[in-house]
C-alpha positions as CSV (number, residue, x, y, z in Angstrom):
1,X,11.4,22.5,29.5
2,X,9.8,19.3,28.9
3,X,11.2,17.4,25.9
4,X,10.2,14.2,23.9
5,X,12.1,13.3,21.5
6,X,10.3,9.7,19.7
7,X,7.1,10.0,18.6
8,X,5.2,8.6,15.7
9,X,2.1,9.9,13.5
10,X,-0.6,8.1,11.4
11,X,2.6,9.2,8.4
12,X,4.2,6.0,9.6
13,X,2.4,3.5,12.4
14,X,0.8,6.1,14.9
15,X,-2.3,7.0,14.7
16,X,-2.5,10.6,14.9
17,X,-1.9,12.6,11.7
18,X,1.5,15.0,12.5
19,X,-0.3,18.5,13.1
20,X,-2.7,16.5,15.8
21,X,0.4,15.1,17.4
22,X,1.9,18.6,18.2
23,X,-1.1,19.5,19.3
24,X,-1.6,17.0,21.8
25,X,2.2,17.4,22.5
26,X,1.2,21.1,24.0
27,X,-1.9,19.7,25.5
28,X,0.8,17.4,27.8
29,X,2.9,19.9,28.9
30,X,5.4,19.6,26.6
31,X,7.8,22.3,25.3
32,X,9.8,20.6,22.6
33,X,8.8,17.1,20.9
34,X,10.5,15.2,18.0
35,X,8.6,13.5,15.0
36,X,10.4,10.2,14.0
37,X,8.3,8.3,12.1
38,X,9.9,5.3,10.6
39,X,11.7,5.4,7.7
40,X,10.7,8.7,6.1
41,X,10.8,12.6,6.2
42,X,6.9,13.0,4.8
43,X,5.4,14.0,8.2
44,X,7.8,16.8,9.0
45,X,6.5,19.8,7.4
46,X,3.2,19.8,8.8
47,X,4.1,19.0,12.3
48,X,7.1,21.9,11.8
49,X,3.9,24.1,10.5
50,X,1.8,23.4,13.5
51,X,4.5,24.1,16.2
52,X,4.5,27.6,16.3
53,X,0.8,27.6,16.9
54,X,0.7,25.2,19.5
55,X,4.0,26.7,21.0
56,X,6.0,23.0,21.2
57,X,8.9,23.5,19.2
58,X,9.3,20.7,16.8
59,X,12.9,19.0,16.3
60,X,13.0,16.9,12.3
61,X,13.9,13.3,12.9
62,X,13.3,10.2,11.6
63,X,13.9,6.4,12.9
64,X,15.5,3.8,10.5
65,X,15.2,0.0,10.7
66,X,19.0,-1.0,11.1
67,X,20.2,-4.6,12.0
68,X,23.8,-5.9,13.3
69,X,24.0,-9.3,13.6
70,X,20.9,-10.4,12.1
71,X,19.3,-8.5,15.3
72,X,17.3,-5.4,14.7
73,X,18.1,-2.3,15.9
74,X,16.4,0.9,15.4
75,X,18.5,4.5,14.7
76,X,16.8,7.2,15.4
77,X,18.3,10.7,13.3
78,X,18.2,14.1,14.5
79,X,18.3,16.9,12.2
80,X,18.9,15.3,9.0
81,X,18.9,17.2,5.7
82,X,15.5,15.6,4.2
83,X,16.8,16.6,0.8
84,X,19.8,14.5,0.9
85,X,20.5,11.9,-1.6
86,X,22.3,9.1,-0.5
87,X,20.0,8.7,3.0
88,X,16.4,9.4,0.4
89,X,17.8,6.5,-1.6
90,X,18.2,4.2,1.5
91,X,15.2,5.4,3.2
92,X,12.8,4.0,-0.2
93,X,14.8,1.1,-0.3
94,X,13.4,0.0,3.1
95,X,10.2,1.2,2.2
96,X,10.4,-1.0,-0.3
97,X,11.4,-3.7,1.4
98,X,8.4,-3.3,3.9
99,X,6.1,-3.3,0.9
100,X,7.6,-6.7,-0.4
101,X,7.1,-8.2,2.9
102,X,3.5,-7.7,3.3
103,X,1.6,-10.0,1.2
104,X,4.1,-12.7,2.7
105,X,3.0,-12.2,5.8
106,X,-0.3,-12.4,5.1
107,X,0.1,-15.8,3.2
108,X,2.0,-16.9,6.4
109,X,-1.4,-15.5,8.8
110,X,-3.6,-17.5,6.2
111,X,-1.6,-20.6,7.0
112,X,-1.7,-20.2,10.8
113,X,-5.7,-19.9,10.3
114,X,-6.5,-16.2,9.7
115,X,-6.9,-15.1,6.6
116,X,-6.2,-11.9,6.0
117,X,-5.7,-9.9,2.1
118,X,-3.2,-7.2,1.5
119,X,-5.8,-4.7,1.1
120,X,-6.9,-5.4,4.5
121,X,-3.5,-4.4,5.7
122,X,-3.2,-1.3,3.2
123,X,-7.0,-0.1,4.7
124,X,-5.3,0.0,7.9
125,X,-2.1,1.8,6.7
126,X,-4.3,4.4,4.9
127,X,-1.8,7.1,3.0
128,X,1.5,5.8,5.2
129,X,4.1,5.4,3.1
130,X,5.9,3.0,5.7
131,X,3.6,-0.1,5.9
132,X,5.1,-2.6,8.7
133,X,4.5,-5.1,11.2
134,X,1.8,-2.4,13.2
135,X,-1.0,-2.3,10.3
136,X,-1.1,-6.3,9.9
137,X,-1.3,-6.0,13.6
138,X,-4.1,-3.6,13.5
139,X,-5.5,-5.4,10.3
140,X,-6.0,-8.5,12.9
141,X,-7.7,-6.8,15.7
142,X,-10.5,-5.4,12.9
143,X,-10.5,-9.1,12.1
144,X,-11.2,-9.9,15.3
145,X,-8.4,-12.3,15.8
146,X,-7.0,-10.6,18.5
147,X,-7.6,-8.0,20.8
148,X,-5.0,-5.3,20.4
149,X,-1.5,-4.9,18.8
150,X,0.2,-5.6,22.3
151,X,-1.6,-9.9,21.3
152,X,-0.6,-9.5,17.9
153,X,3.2,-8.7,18.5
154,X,3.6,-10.7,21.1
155,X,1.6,-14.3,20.2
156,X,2.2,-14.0,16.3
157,X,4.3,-10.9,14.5
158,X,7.4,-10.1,17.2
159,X,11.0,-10.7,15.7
160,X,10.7,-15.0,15.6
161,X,6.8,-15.1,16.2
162,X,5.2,-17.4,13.8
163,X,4.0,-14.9,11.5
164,X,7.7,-13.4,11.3
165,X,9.0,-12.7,7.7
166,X,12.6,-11.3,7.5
167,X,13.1,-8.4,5.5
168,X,16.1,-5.9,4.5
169,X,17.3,-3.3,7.0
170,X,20.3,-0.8,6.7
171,X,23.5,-2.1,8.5
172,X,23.5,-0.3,11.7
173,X,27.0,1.1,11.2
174,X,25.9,2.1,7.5
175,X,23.2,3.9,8.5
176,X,25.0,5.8,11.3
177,X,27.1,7.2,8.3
178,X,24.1,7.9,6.6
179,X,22.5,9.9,9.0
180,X,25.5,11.9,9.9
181,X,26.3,12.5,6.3
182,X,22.9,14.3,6.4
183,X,24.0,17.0,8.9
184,X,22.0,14.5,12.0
185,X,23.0,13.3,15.1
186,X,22.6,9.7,15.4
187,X,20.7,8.2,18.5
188,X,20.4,4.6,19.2
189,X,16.5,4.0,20.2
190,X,16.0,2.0,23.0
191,X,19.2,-0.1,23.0
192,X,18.2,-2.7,25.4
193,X,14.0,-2.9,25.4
194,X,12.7,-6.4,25.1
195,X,15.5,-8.5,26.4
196,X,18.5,-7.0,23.8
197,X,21.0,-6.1,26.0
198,X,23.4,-9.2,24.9
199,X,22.5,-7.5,21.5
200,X,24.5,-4.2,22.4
201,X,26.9,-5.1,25.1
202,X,29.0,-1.7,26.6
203,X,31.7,-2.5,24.4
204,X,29.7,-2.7,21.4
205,X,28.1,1.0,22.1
206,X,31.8,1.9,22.9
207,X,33.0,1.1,19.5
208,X,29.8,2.1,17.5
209,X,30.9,5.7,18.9
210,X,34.5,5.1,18.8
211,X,35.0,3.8,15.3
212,X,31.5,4.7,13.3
213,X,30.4,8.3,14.9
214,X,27.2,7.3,17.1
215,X,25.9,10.4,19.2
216,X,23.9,9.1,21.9
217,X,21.7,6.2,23.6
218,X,17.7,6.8,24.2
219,X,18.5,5.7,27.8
220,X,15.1,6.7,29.4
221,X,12.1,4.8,27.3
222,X,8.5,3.0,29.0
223,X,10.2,-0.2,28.1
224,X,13.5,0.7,30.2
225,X,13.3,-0.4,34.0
226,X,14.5,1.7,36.4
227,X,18.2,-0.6,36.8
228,X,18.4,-0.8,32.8
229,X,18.0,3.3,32.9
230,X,20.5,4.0,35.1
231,X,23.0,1.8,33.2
232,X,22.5,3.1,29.9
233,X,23.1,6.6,31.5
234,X,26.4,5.4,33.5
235,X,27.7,4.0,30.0
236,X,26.8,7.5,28.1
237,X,29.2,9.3,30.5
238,X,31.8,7.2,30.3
239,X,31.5,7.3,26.7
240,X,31.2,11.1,26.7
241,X,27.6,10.5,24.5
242,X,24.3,11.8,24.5
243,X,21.7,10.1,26.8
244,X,18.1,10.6,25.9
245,X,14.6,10.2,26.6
246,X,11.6,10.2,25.3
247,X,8.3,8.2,25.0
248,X,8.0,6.4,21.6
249,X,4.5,7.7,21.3
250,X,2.6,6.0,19.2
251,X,-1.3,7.5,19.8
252,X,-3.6,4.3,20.5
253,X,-1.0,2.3,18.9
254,X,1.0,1.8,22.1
255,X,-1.8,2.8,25.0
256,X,1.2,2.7,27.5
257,X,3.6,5.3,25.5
258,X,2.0,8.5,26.9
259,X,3.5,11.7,25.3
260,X,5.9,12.8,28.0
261,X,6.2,9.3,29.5
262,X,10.3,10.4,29.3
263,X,11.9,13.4,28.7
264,X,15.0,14.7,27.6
265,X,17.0,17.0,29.9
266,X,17.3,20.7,28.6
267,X,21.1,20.6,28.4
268,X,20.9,17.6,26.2
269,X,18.1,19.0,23.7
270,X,20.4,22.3,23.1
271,X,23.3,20.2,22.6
272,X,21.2,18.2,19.9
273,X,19.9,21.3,18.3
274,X,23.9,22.8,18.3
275,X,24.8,19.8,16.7
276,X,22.0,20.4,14.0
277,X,22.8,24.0,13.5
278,X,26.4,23.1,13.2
279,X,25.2,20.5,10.1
């Protein structure tokens, strides 16, 4: 089997709507692929209702905006009851919180010389219900201020960029017990990507399994070297945890994500969807 277990539809910051994504999930080779959009359930029952067709079966998921430290971290959650109350409650107050940080970024664009409006931003979001960073990113390339989201990110919108603008995210530990109080098994999403591995030192992993319930580290991801890969694997076996991969597809949104860019192994999938049975 061929497994990949991060990707994102147009329902959050991809750009292809849930049932297209399965599809092109077959069209790759792949037997089993994950929706995690960020911060919300609302993709899941089309994709779920295209996977038969298509033959890819479809694991529910979601990824959550965490922080620990004042770094963010994102949680990806396997499985989770999308009916539960306490995680729904959480899950609209980062919505929220997305929401409430839009038009100040745009002010802070406007400042920096490129004026953007909200709507701008929301035409690029279209029906998402989890606006972010992506859609002002895309919101500038239509403006013609840059030339993709890769420019945006990186000279203007990345975590300290000069279009930054904090907002809330869930306690990483917090959200751990959230998702598992779902029924879902709890994945860190590419733990040390962009230079964070002083963020989540071994013996930080060790105790958010130890002491809080984490399942398992997304050890293979595009933005993963070879050395950091191997690591992250070493430290899920000593930790007796879960190590994944997958490709954080995001359709044109990230042009070097392919579907299938990582996998999952077999064993590890089955384990996942054990735990999920189990609730």
């Amino acid at each position: 089997m061929r497994i990949d277990l991060h990707t994102h539809s147009s329902v959050s910051d991809g750009t292809d709507a849930p049932a297209a994504l399965v599809a092109k999930a077959a069209a790759a080779g792949l037997d089993a692929v994950a929706l995690t959009d960020h911060d919300t359930f609302d993709g899941l029952a089309e994709a779920h209702a295209a996977g038969p067709a298509a033959g890819v079966e479809v694991l529910g998921g979601l990824e959550m905006s965490t922080e620990r430290g004042g770094n963010a971290v994102h949680l990806l959650g396997y499985g989770c009851r999308t009916d539960d109350p306490a995680l729904l409650a959480e899950l609209a107050r980062l919505r929220d919180a997305r929401d409430d940080r839009v038009p100040r970024m745009v002010a802070r664009l406007g400042e920096l010389g490129m004026p953007l409006t909200v709507e701008d931003v929301l035409a690029e979001a279209r029906d998402t219900p989890s606006v972010g960073r992506p859609h002002v990113a895309d919101a500038l390339v239509r403006k013609g201020y840059v030339a993709n989201r890769d420019e945006a990110f990186d000279s203007w919108l990345a975590d300290g960029g000069p279009a930054y603008v904090e907002r809330y995210q869930t306690p990483l530990e917090d959200a751990i017990a959230l998702v598992r109080g779902a029924g879902g098994v709890p994945v860190l999403a590419h733990p040390w990507s962009r230079g964070r591995r002083a963020d989540l030192p071994e013996e930080v992993l060790a105790e958010l399994v130890r002491e809080h319930g984490l399942a398992g580290l997304e050890a293979d991801h595009p933005d993963h070297d070879a050395a950091t890969r191997a690591a992250l694997h070493a430290i899920a076996d000593r930790l007796g945890v879960l190590a994944t991969g997958s490709s954080d597809y995001h359709g044109l949104g990230k042009t070097n994500n392919p579907l299938g860019a990582c996998v999952t192994d077999p064993a590890v999938y089955a384990d996942i969807v054990r735990r999920v049975a189990e609730g």
